[in-house]
C-alpha positions as CSV (number, residue, x, y, z in Angstrom):
1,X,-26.7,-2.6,-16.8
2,X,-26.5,-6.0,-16.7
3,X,-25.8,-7.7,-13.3
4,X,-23.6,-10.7,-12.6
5,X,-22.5,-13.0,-9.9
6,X,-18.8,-12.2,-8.9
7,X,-17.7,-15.7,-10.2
8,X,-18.7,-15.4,-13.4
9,X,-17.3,-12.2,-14.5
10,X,-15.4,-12.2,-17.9
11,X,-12.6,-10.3,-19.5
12,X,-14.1,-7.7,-21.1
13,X,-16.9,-7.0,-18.5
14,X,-17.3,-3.5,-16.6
15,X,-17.5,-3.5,-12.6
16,X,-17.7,0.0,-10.7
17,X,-13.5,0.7,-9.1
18,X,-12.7,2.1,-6.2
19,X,-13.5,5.3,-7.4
20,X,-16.9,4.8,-8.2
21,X,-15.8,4.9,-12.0
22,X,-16.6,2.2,-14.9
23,X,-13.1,-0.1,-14.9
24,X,-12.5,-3.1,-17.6
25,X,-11.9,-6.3,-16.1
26,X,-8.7,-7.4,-18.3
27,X,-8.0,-10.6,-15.9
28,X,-9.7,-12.9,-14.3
29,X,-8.6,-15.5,-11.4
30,X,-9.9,-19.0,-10.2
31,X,-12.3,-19.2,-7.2
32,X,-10.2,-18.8,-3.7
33,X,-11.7,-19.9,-0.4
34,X,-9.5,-18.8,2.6
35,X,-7.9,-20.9,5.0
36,X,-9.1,-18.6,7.6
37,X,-11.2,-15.6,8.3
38,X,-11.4,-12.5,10.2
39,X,-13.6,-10.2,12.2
40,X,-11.4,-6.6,12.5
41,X,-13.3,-3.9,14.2
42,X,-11.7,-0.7,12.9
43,X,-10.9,2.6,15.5
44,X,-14.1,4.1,14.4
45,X,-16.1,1.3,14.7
46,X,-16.3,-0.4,11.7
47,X,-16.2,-3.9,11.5
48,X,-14.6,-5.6,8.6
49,X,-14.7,-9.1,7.9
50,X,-11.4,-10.5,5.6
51,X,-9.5,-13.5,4.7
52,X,-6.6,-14.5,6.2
53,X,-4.7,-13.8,3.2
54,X,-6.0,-10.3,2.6
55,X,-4.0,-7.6,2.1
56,X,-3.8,-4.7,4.5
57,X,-1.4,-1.6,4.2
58,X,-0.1,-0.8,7.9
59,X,2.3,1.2,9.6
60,X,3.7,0.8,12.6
61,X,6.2,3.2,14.9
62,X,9.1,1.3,14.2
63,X,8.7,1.7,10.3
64,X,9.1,5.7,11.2
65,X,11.8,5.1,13.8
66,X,13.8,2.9,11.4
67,X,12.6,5.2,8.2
68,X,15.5,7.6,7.3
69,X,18.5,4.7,8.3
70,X,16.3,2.7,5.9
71,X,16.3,5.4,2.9
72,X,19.9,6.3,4.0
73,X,21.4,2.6,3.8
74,X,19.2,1.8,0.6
75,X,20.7,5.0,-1.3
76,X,24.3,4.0,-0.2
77,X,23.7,0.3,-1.9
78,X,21.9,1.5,-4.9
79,X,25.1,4.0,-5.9
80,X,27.5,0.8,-6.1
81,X,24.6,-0.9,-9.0
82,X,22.5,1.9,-10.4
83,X,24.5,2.0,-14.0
84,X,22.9,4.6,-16.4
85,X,21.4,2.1,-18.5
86,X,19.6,0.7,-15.2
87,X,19.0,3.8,-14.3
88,X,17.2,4.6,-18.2
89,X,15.2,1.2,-17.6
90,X,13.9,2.0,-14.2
91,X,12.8,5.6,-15.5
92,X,11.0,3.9,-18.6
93,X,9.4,1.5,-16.5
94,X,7.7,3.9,-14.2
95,X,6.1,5.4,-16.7
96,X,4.4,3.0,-18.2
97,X,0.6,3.5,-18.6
98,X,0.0,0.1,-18.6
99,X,0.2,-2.2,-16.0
100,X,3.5,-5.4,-16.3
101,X,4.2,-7.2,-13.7
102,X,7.5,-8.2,-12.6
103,X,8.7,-11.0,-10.0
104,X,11.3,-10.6,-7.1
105,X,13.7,-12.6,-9.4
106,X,13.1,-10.6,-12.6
107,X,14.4,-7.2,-9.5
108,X,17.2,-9.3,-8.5
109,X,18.8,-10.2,-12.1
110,X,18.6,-6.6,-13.0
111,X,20.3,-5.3,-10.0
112,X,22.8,-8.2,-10.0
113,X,20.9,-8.5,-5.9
114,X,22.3,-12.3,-6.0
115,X,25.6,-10.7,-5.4
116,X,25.2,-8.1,-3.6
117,X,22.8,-9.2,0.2
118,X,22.6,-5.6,0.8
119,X,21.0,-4.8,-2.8
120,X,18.6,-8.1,-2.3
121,X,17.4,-6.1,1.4
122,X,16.1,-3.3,-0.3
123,X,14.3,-5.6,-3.4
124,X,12.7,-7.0,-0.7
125,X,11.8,-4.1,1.5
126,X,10.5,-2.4,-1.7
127,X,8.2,-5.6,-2.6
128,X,7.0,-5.4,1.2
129,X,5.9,-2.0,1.1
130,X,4.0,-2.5,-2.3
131,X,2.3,-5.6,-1.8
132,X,2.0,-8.3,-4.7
133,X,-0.6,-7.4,-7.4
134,X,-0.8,-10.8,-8.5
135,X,0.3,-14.8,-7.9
136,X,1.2,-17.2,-10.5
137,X,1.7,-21.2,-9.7
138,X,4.7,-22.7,-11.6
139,X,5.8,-25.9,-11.3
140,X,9.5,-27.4,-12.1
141,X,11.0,-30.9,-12.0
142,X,12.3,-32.5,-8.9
143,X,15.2,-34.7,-10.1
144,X,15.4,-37.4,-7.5
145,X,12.1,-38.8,-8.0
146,X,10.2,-36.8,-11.3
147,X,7.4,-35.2,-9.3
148,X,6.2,-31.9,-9.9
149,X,6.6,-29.3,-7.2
150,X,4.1,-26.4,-7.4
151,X,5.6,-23.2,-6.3
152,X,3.5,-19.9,-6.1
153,X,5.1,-16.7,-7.5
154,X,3.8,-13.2,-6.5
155,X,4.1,-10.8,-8.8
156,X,4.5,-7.0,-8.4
157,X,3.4,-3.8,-10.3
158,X,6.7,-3.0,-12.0
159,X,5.8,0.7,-12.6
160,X,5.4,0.6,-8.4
161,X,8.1,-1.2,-8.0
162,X,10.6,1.2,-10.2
163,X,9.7,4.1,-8.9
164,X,10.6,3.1,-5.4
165,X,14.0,2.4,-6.2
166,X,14.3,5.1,-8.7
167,X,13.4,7.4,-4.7
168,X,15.3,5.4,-2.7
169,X,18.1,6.5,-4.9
170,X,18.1,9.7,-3.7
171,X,19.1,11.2,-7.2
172,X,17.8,15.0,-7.7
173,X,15.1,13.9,-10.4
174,X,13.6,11.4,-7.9
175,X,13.4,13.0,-4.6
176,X,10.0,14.0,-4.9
177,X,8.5,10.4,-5.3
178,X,7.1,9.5,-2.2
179,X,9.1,6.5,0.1
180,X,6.3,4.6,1.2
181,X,6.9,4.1,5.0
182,X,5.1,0.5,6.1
183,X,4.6,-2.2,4.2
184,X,1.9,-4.5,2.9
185,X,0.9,-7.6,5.0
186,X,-1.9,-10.1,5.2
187,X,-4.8,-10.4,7.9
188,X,-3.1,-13.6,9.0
189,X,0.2,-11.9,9.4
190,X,-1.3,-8.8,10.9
191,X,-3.0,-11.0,13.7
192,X,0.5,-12.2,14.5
193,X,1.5,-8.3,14.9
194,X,-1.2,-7.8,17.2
195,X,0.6,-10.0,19.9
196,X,2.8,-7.6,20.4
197,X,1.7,-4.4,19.1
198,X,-1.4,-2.7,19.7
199,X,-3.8,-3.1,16.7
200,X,-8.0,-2.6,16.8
201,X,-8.6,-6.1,15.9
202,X,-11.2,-8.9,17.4
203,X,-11.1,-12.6,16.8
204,X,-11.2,-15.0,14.0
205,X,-14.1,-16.5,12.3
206,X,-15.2,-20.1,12.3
């Protein structure tokens, strides 16, 4: 076994996943250091310290209060779009084995969302409750003066992504998929939660 710090990790390498199993790294990223850190003291205890920007699956009561209007209005605006041949795309791309990400942008072309507001609210509901797998920094020309404005993209696991409209459909085939209920939000974002909802969570660290 041969032991390496975390920043120099290659593609190619094997780290132990979640699981405890052998996993390939197939991508690396550049060195992040947070804006801000945390100190969360879990209900049993535990206490966790994260970045501001790490990602935390939560759910809250409202998400279950609000959860079958949610699945009901999403189905009713996915019938108007859903064409056969989306419908063939979406069922290909959830079973991919592979992992290919996919943008908000690339989900709104294909369900023509910039048209359609109530199409674009359950894009973005779905992207909330999956949580972005990856970020990508574009840049693009700003006519009035030639500067280059970075802009971060975040992308999503399309095979995640597909398979949550593909349930929120409602279509017989797809009623067994599991709606996932809350949605996917950084500490940061969870701290601003926790002024007005209950949440096991301590202070921030210097």
């Amino acid at each position: 076994m041969t032991v390496k710090n975390f920043g120099d990790v290659e593609p190619g390498d094997w780290v132990l996943g979640s699981d405890g199993q052998p996993v390939e790294v197939t991508r690396v990223h550049d060195v992040h250091t947070p804006e801000s850190m945390w100190e969360i003291e879990l209900d049993d205890g535990t206490v966790v310290k994260a970045s501001g920007n790490h990602l935390w699956y939560c759910e809250t009561k409202l998400d279950w209060e609000l959860h079958a209007l949610r699945k009901k209005e999403s189905r009713n605006a996915l019938r108007d779009v859903i064409t056969p041949q989306i419908l063939k795309l979406l069922d290909e791309a959830s079973k991919k084995d592979e992992l290919v990400e996919t943008s908000l942008a690339d989900m709104v072309t294909l369900l023509q969302g910039g048209t359609h507001p109530e199409i674009l609210n359950v894009i973005v509901r779905v992207a909330e409750s999956l949580g972005h797998v990856a970020e990508q920094t574009t840049t693009f020309d700003v006519l009035d003066d030639d500067e280059i404005e970075p802009e971060l993209i975040r992308m999503y696991d399309a095979r995640s992504f597909a398979s949550q409209l593909l349930a929120l459909t409602g279509l017989r085939p797809y009623r067994k998929i599991p709606i996932i209920v809350g949605s996917v939000m950084t500490t940061d974002a969870m701290m601003e939660l926790s002024e007005t909802a209950e949440l096991p969570v301590t202070r921030p660290l210097a």
